[in-house]
N, C-alpha and C positions, 0 to 999 in steps of 0.2 A: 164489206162495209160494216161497220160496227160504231154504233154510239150508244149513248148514255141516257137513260131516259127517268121520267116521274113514274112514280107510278098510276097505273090505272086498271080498271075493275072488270074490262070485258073478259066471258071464258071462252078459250083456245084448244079445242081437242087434240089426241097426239094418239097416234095409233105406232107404237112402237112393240112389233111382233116377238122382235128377238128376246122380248125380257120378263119371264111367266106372262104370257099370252090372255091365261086363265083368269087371270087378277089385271082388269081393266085399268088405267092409271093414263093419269097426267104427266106426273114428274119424271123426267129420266132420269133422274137422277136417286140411285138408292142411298138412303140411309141417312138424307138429309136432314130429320132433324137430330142426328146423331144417338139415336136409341140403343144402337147394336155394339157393343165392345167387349166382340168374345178374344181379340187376343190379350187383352189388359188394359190398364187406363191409363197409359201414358209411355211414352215414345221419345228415344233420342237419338235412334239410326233410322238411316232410310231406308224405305220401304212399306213392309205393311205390317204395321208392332201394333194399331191400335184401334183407335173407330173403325170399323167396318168399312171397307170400301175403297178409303182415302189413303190413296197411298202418299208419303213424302219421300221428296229429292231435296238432294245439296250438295255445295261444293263448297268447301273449306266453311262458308257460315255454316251456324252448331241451331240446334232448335231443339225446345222442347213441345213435347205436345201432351196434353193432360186433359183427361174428361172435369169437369166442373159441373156441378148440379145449382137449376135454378129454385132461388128462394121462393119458397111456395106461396102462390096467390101474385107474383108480379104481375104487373102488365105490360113492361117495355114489350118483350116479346109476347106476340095474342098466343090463344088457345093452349096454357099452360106445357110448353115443353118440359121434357125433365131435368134433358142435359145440354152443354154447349161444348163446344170445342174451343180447347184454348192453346195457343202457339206463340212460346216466346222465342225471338231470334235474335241471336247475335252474330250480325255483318261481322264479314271478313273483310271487307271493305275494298274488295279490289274490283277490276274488269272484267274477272272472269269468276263470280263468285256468284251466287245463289241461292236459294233455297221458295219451292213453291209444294203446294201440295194438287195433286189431281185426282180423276179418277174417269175412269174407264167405261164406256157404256157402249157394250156389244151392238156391232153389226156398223161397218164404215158408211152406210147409207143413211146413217139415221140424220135426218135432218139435210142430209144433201144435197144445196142447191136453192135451199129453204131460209127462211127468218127463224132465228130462236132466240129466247127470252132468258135471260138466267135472272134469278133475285134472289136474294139472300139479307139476312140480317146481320150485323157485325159492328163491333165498336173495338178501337184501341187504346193504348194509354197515350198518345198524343197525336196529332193529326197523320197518320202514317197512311200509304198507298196500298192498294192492292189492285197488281195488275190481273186482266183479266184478255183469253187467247184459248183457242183450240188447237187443235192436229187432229187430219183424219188419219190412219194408221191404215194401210191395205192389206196386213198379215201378210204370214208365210208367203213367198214367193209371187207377194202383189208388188204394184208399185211405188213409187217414193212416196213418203212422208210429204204430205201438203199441210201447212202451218196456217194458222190467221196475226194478223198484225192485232198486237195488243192495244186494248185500251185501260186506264189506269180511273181510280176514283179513288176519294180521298174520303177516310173514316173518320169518325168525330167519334170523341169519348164515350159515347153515351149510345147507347143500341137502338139501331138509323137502319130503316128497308132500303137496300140496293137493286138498280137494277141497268141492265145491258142487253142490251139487244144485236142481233149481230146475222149477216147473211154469210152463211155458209157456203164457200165453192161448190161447182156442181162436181160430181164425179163422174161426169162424160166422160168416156174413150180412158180411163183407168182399168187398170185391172185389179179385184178383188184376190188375194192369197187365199189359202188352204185351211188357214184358221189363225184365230188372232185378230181378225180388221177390229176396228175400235174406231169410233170419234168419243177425243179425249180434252174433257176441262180441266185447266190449269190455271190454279191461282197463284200467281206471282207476289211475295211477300218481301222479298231481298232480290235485287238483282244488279249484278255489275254492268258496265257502258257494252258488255259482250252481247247482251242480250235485249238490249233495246227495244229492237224491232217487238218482239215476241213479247216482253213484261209491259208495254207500253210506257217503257222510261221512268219508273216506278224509282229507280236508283237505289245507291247500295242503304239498305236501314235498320236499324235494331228498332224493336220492342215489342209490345206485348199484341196479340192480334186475338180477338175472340167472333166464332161465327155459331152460327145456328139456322134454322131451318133454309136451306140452301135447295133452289129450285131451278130446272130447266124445263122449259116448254116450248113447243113449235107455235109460231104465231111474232106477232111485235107487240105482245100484251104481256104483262105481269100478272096474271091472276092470283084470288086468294093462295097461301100453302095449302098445298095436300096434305092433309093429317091421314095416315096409314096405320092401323093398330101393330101393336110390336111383336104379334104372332106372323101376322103379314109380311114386316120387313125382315125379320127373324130368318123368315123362309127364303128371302130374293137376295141378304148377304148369304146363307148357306150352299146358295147354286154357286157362288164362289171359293166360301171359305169355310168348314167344320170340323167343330170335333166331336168326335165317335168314340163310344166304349161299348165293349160285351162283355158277359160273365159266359166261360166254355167251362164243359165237362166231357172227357173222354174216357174210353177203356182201349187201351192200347194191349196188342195180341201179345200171345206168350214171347214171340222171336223179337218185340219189338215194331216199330213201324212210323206212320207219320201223318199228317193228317192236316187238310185244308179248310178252316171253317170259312162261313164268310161273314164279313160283319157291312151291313146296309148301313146305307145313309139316311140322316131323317127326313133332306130332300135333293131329289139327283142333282149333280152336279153339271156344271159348263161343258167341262170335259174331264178325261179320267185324269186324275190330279196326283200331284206328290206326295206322300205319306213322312210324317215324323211319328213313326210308333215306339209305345213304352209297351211292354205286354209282363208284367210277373205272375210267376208261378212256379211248377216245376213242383205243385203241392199234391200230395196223395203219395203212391208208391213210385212215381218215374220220374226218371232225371231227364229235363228239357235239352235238344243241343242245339238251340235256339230258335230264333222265326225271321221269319223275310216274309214281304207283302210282293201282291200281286194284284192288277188293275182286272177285273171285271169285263171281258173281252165283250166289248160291242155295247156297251150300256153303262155311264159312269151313275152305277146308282150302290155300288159296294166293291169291297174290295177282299180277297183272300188272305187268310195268313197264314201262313205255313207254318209247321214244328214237322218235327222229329223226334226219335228216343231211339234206343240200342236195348232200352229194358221195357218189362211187362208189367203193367197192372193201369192204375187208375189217375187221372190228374183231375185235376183244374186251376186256372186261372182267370186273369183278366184281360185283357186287350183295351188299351187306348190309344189312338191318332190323331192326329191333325190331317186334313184334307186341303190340301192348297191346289185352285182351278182357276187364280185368279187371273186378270188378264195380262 
């Protein structure tokens, strides 16, 4: 069941284990009011190019997404945020066409069986939809995907608190996978007649859509936003997503040889993840005959890199990565 509600002011605890434990929170939602954008500031394929967190999908509709800074001292939005997110689409205009963005919050029990809150702020450049729906996810060799039927709200120009409320199915007699379960929000932005059910009829639409401090809570109340300082959320996108650099120095033996340093993360990861490394060098007396990484056996809190040489004396370089653990 899922509707639409006012807002109101009572506060709702949330004890969700799976997500630093250590740092006590409300929101399940990371990154909502968009502080974090270590991959760049702005996106125009799917996946995860940009905000932290938020991944985007699509099919044939085109989107862009671009961080936005707010003018300093407003008040539409309280408690001066910095940044918003802004997403312009252009429909494809068919049945089977799309484009929504989500995001992922570990552990397929969260909220299972329960009421949760979402709110969020957001204004467009003319009355345009956005539908609103879950999925639970049961990972690896769990069972099927369970959806919720969407429900749709209508944005006004001008930056308006949203909120929905919704009872999640329980996950009785399911089975949990191996890794990977998720319950997963998706914001529906474009959607063709294919996807009805799930966008809440939202229909196919172009234009501009801006959102910011975006909230999930257990309860049928909207409470104030969680403000988190940006070392805090800093740390809870990095259990998914970082980048890493070291400076190495070695002495490599007369015959030659090879050698594994390891380079840590600034905080452990989800799980051991995918590497995009750059590493130059090859400086001092020995010629590099390249590097290849390796995952951290039994702990994703660093990761190896390998080299080699065929000669003797002295290097250094640098190592840089990207860490990808995301869900």
């Amino acid at each position: 069941m899922t509707r639409a509600r006012d807002i109101a002011s009572a506060t709702t605890p949330n004890a969700n284990a799976a997500l630093l434990a250590t740092f006590p929170h409300k929101n399940l939602i990371i990154n909502g009011a968009m502080q974090v954008w270590q991959r760049g500031v702005s996106q125009t394929v799917a996946g995860y190019g940009s905000v932290d967190r938020f991944q985007m999908s699509n099919s044939t509709s085109t989107f862009t997404t671009t961080r936005q800074a707010f003018t300093a001292g407003q008040t539409d939005v309280p408690n001066n945020p910095l940044y918003y997110l802004r997403c312009v689409v252009s429909s494809g205009g068919a049945a089977g066409n799309y484009m929504f963005m989500s995001q992922g919050i570990e552990g397929v029990q969260t909220g299972a069986g329960q009421t949760v809150t979402l709110s969020f702020y957001a204004k467009a450049s003319s009355a345009l939809k956005v539908g609103i729906s879950y999925q639970q996810l049961f990972g690896t060799s769990g069972s099927s995907t369970v959806s919720t039927n969407g429900v749709a709200v209508t944005l006004s120009t001008s930056w308006t608190r949203y909120t929905v409320t919704t009872t999640l199915p329980s996950i009785a007699s399911k089975t949990i996978g191996t890794a990977s379960d998720m319950l997963r929000l998706l914001l529906w932005l474009d959607s063709g007649s294919t996807y009805n059910t799930s966008s809440g009829s939202i229909g196919n639409q172009s234009g501009t859509f801006e959102f910011s401090n975006i909230q999930l809570e257990l309860g049928d109340t909207a409470t104030p936003f969680e403000h988190r300082s940006f070392g805090d959320e800093l740390a809870r996108c990095q259990r998914y997503f970082q980048f890493v650099s070291q400076y190495f120095e070695y002495s490599i033996g007369a015959t030659g040889g090879f050698g594994t340093p390891r380079v840590s993360f600034t905080t452990p990861m989800r799980a051991n993840p995918t590497y995009t490394v750059t590493a130059s060098g090859g400086a001092g007396a020995v010629s590099l005959n390249g590097f290849s990484t390796k995952n951290v056996s039994g702990f994703p809190i660093g990761y190896g890199l390998s080299f080699s040489s065929t000669s003797s004396g002295y290097i250094y370089f640098d190592a840089t990565a990207s860490a990808d653990a995301e869900l």
